[in-house]
C-alpha positions in Angstrom: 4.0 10.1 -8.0 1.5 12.5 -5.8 3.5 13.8 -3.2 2.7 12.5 0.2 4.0 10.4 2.7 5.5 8.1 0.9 7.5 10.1 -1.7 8.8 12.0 1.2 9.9 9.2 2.8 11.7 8.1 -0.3 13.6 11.7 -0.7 14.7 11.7 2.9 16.0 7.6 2.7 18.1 9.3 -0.6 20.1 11.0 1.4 22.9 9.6 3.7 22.3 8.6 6.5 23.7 10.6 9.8 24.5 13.8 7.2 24.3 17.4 7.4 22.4 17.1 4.2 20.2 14.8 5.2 19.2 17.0 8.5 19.1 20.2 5.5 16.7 18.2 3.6 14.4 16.7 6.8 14.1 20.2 7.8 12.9 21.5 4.7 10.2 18.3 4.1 8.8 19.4 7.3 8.3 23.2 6.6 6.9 21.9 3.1 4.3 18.9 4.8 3.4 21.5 7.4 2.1 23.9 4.8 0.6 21.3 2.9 -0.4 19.9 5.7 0.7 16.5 5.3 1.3 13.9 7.7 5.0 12.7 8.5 6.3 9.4 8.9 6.1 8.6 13.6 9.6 7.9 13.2 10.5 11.3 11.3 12.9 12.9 14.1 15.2 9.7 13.6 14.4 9.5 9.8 15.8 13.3 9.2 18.3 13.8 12.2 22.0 14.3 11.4 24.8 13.6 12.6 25.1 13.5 16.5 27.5 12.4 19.5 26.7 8.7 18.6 27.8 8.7 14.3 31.2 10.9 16.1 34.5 9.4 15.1 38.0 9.6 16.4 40.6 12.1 14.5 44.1 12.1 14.9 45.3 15.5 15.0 48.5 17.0 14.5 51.0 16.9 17.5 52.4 20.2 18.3 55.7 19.7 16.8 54.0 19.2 13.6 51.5 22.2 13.5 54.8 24.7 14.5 56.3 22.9 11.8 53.7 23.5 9.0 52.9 26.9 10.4 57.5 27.6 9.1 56.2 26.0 5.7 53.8 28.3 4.4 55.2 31.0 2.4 52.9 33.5 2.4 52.5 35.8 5.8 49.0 36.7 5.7 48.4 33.1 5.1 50.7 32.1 8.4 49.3 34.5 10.6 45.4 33.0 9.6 47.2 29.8 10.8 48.7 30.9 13.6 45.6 32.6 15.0 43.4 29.3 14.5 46.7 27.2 15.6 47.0 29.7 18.9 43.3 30.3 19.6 41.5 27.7 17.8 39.3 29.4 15.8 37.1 28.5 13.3 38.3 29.8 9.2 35.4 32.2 9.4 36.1 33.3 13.0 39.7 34.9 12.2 38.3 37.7 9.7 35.4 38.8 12.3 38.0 38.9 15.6 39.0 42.2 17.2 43.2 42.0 17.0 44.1 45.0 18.5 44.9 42.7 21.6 47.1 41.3 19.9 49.6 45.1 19.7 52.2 45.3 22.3 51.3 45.1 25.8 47.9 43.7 24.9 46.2 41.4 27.0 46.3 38.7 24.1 42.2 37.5 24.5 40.9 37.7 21.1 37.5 38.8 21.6 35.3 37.5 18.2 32.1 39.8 16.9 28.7 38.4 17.4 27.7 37.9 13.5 30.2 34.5 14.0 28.4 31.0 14.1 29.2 30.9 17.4 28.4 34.1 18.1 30.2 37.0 20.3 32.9 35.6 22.8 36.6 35.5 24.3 39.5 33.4 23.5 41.8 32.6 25.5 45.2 30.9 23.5 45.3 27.2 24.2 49.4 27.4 24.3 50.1 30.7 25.6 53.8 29.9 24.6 52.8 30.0 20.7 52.0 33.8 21.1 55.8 34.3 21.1 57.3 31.2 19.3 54.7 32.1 16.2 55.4 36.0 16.7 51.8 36.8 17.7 53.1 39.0 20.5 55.2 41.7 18.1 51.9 43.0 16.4 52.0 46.7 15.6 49.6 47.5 13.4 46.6 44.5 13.4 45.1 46.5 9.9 47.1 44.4 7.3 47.3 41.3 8.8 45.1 39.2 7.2 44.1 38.4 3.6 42.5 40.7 1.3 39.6 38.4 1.3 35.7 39.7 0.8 34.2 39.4 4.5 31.1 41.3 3.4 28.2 39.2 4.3 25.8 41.2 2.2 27.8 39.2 -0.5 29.2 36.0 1.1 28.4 33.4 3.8 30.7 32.6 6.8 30.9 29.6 5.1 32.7 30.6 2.1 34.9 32.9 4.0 35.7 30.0 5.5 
């Protein structure tokens, strides 16, 4: 099949609909038609988009009780304090290996400040239950250097994604 309008329509209607894949793929058929300099579908923009306010669904999450409660069951404490920082400050996986903890030492002001090559770039966090910087020991930090994981953050070498 000669590759044109209707093939591409056919790849992007293989892909579900209202998925990040979907969106991936839209956006590379239009870099690709552009340089061929092919004509796209009027509807395209509805055709490719992804998922939006509109395909959002509801999610239960945790209660507090239960997030404390799995934050005591894991064994590991590298592992619990990555939990407790994205319980505390709800942070993104990636966004807990690319945060300045030094507030986080005694007498700190406990506002996580995360670096600028994030997803959602450079910013302050505030904890969402100041109370959980004590009851998950946030607030006895010493020494911030060993914390976390020995995990490779080099993004010469990884994605945020896989960090993640």
């Amino acid at each position: 099949m000669k590759l044109g309008e209707g093939l591409i329509l056919q790849i992007i209607l293989s892909y579900k609909e209202n998925s990040r894949s979907r969106q991936q793929c839209g956006i590379a058929l239009s870099a690709l038609a552009k340089y061929l300099k092919l004509e796209l579908p009027e509807n395209w923009k509805q055709l490719q988009s992804g998922y939006g306010i509109n395909e959002s669904n509801f999610r239960e999450l945790p209660s507090d009780e239960e997030i404390i409660n799995s934050f005591k069951l894991i064994p590991n404490p590298k592992w619990r304090f990555v939990f407790a920082l994205m319980a505390t400050y709800g942070l993104r996986n990636h966004e807990v290996f690319f945060s300045d903890l030094s507030c986080l030492k005694k007498g700190g002001d406990k506002i996580l400040r995360v670096f600028p090559n994030t997803k959602t770039g450079e910013h302050q966090v505030w904890p969402f239950h100041p109370e959980w910087v004590g009851l998950i020991d946030l607030d006895t930090t010493t020494d911030t250097f060993d914390l976390l994981p020995n995990i490779k953050t080099d993004l010469q070498d990884t994605t945020l994604q896989h960090i993640g």
